[in-house]
Every structure is written in structure tokens, then in C-alpha cells.
VMD Tcl script that builds the backbone (N, CA, C; Angstrom):
set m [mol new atoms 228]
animate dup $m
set s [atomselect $m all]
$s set {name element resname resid chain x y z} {
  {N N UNK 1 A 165.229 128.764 59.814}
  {CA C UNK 1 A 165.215 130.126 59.327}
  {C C UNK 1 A 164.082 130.279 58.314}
  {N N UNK 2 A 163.646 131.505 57.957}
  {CA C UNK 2 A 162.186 131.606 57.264}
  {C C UNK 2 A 162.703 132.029 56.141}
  {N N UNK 3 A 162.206 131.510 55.169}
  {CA C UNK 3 A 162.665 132.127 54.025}
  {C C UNK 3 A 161.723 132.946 53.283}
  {N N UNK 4 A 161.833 134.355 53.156}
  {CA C UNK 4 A 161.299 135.761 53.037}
  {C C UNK 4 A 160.711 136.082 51.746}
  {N N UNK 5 A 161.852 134.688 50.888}
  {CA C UNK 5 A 160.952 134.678 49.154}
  {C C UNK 5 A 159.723 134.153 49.172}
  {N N UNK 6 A 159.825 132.746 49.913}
  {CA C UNK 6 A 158.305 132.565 50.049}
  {C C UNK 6 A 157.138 133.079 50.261}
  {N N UNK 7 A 157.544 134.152 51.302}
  {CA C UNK 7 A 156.248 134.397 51.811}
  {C C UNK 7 A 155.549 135.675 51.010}
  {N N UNK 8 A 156.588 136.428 50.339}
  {CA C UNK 8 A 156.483 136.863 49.508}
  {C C UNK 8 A 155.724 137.129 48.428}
  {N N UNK 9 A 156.236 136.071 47.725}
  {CA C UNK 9 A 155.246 135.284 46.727}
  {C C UNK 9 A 153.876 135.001 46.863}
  {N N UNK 10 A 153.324 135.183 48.210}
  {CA C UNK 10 A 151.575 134.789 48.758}
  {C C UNK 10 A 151.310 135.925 48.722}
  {N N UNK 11 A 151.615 136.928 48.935}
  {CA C UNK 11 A 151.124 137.877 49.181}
  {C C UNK 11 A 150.302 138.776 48.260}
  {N N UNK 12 A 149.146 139.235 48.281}
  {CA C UNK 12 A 148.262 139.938 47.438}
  {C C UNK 12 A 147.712 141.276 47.946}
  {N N UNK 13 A 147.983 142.254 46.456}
  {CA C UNK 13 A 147.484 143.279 47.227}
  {C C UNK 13 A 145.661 143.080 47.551}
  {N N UNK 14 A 145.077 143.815 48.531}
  {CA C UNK 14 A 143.834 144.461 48.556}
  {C C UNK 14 A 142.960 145.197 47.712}
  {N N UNK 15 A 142.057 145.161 46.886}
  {CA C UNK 15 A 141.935 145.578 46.042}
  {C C UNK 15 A 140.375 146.362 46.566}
  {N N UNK 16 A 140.225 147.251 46.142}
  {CA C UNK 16 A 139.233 148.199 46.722}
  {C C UNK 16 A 137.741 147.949 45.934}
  {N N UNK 17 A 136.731 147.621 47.047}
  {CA C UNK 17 A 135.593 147.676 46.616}
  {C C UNK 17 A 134.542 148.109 45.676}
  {N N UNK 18 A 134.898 149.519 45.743}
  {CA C UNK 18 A 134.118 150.452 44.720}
  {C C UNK 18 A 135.155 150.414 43.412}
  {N N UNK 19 A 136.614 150.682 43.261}
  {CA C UNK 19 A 136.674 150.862 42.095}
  {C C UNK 19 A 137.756 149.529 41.132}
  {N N UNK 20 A 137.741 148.747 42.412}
  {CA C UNK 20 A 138.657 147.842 42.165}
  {C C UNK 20 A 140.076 148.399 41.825}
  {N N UNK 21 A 140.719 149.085 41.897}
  {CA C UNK 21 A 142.478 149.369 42.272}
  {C C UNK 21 A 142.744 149.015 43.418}
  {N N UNK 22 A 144.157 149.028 43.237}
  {CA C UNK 22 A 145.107 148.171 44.448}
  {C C UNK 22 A 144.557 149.324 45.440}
  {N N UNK 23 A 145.358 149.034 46.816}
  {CA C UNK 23 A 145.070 149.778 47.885}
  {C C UNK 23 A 146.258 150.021 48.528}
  {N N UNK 24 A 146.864 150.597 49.518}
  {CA C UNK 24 A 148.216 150.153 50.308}
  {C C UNK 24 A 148.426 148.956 50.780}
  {N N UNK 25 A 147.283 148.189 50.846}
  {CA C UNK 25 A 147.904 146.867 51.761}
  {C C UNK 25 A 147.877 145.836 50.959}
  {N N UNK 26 A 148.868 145.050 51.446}
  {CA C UNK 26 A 149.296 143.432 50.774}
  {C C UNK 26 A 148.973 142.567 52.185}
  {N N UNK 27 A 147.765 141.514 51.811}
  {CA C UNK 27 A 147.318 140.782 52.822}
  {C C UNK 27 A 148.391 138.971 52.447}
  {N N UNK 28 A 148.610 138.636 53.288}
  {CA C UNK 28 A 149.032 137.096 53.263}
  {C C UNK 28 A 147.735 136.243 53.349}
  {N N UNK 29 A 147.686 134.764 52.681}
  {CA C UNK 29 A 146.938 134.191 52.921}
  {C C UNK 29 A 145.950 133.803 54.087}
  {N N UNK 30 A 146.717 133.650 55.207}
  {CA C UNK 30 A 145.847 133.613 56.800}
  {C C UNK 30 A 145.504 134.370 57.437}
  {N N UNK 31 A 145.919 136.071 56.593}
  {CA C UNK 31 A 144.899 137.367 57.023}
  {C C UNK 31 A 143.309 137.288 57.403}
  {N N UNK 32 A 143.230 137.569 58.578}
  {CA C UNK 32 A 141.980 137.488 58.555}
  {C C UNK 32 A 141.445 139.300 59.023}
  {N N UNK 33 A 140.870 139.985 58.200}
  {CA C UNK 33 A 140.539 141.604 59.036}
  {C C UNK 33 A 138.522 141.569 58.939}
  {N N UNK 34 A 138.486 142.061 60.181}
  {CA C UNK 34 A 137.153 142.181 60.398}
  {C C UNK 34 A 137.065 143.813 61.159}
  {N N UNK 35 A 136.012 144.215 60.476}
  {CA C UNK 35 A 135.888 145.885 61.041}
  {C C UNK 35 A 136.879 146.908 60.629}
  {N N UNK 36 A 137.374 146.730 59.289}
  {CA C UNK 36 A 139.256 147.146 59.084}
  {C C UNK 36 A 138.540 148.289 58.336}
  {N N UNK 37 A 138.763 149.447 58.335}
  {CA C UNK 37 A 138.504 150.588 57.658}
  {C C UNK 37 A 139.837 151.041 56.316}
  {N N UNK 38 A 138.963 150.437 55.551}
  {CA C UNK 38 A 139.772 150.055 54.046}
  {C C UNK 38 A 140.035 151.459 53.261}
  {N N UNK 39 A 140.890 152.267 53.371}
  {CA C UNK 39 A 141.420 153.629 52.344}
  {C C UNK 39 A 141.715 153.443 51.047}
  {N N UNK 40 A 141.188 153.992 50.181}
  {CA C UNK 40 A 141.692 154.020 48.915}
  {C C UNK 40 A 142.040 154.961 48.132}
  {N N UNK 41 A 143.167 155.028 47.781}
  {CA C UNK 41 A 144.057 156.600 47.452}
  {C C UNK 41 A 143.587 156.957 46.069}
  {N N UNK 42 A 143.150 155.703 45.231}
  {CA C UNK 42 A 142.098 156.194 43.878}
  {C C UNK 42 A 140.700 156.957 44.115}
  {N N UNK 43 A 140.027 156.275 44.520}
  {CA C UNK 43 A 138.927 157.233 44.905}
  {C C UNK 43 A 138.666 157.638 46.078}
  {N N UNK 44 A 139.575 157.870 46.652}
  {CA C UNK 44 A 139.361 158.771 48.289}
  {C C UNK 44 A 137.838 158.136 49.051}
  {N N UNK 45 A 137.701 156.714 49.158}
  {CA C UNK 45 A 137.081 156.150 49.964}
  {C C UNK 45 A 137.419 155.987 50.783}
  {N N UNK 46 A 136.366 155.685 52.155}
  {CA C UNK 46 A 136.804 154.897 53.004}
  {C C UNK 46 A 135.878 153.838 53.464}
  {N N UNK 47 A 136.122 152.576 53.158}
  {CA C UNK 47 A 134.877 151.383 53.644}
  {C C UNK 47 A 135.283 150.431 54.594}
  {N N UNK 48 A 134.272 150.033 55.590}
  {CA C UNK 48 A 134.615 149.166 56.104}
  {C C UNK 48 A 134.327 147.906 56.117}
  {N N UNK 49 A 135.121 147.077 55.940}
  {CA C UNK 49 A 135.237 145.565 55.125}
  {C C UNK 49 A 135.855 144.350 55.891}
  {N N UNK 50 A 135.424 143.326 55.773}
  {CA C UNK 50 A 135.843 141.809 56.310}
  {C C UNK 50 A 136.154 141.220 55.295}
  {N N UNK 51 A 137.507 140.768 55.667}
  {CA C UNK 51 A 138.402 140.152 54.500}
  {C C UNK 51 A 139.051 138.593 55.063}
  {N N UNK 52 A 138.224 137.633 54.454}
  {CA C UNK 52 A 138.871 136.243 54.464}
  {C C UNK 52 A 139.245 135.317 53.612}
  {N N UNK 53 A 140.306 135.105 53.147}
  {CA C UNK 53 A 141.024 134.571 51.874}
  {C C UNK 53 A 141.376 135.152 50.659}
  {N N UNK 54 A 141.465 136.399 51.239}
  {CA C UNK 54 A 141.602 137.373 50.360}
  {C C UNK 54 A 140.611 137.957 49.335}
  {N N UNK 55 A 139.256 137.366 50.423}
  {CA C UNK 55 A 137.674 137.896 49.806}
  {C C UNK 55 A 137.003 138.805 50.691}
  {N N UNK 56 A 136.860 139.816 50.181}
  {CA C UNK 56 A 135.876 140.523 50.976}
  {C C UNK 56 A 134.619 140.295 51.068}
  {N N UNK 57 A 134.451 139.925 52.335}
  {CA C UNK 57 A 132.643 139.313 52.598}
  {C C UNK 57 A 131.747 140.209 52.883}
  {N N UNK 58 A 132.162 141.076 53.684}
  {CA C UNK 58 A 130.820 141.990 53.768}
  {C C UNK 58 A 131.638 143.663 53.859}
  {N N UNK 59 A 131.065 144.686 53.308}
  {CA C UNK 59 A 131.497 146.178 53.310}
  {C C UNK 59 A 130.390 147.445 53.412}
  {N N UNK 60 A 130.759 148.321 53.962}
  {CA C UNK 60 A 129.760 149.687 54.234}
  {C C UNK 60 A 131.007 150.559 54.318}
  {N N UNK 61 A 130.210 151.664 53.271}
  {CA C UNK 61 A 130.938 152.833 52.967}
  {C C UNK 61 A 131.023 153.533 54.658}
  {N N UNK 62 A 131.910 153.846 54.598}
  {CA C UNK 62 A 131.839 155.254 55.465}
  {C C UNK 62 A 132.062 156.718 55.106}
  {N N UNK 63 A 131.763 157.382 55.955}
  {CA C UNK 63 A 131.778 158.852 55.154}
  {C C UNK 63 A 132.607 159.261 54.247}
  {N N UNK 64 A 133.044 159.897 53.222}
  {CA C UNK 64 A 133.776 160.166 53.026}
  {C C UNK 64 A 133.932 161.890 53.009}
  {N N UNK 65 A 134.886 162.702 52.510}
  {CA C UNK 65 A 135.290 164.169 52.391}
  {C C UNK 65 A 134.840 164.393 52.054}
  {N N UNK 66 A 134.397 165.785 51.775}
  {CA C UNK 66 A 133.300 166.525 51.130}
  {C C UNK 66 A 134.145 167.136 49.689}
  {N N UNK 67 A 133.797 166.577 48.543}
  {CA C UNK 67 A 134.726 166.867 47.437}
  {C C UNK 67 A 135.896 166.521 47.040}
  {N N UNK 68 A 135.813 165.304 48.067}
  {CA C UNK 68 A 136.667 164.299 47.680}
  {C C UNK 68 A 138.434 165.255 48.688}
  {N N UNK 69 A 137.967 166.275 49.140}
  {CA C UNK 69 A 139.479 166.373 49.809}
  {C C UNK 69 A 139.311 165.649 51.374}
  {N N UNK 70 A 140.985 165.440 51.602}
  {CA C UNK 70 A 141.130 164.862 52.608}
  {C C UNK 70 A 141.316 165.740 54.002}
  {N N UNK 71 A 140.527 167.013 53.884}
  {CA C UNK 71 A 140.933 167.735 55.137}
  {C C UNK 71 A 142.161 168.479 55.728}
  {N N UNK 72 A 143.365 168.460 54.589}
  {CA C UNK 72 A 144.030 169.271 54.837}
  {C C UNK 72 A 144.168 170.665 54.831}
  {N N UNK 73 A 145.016 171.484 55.730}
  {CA C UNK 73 A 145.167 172.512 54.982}
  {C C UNK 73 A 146.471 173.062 54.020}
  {N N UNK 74 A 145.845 173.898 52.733}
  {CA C UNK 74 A 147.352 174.260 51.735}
  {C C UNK 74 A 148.058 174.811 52.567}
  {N N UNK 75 A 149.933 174.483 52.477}
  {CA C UNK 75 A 150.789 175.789 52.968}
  {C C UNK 75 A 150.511 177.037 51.998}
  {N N UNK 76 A 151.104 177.972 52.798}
  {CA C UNK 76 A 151.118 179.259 52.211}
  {C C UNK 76 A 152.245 179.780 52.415}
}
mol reanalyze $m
mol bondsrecalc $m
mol representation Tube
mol addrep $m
């Protein structure tokens, strides 16, 4: 049986390129993401990044919103 504290415990969040804050994701040690389009809810980025050992090796912005909104529209 796996025990769920352990793995737990490895786990690190993602921490965002440009401003360094957490991100939504918590990578485990043997994560490996290549081409992963990285969101960040602090500064409404979006980059795309290769992440191995919980290092990001290489990143390029991609577009982001124009004024920083995300394209919704307000209800009314």
C-alpha cells in the first residue's frame, strides 16, 4: 500500500519565472514537463517552460492579455 504522507512531503510548488510566486501546480520529484504552458494568477503570465528537478531550464513568454485581463466578459 502507498503511503500518501510520503509522497506528500516531496512535493513542491512551481514557482513562476517572472515574479517568483507559487503557481497552481505542485510538481513531485520525477516530474519531468517540457513545452508546459506555465499560468500565473500573480501576474497574469503565461510562459512556456521545461521543468527538471524542479528547475526550470529553459522559458519564453507567451502572449499575454492586453491589460493584463483574461478575456472575460462582466455579467450584467
Amino acid at each position: 500500500m502507498n503511503d500518501t504522507k510520503n509522497t506528500n512531503q516531496d512535493l513542491q510548488w512551481l514557482l513562476c519565472p517572472k515574479c517568483n510566486k507559487k503557481t497552481r501546480l505542485k510538481l513531485r520529484p520525477d516530474t519531468e514537463l517540457k513545452n508546459f504552458p506555465l499560468y500565473c494568477p500573480k501576474c497574469k503570465e503565461m510562459t512556456l517552460v521545461d521543468v527538471k528537478n524542479f528547475e526550470i531550464l529553459s522559458q519564453q513568454t507567451l502572449t499575454s492579455p492586453p491589460n493584463g485581463k483574461n478575456g472575460k466578459k462582466k455579467k450584467t
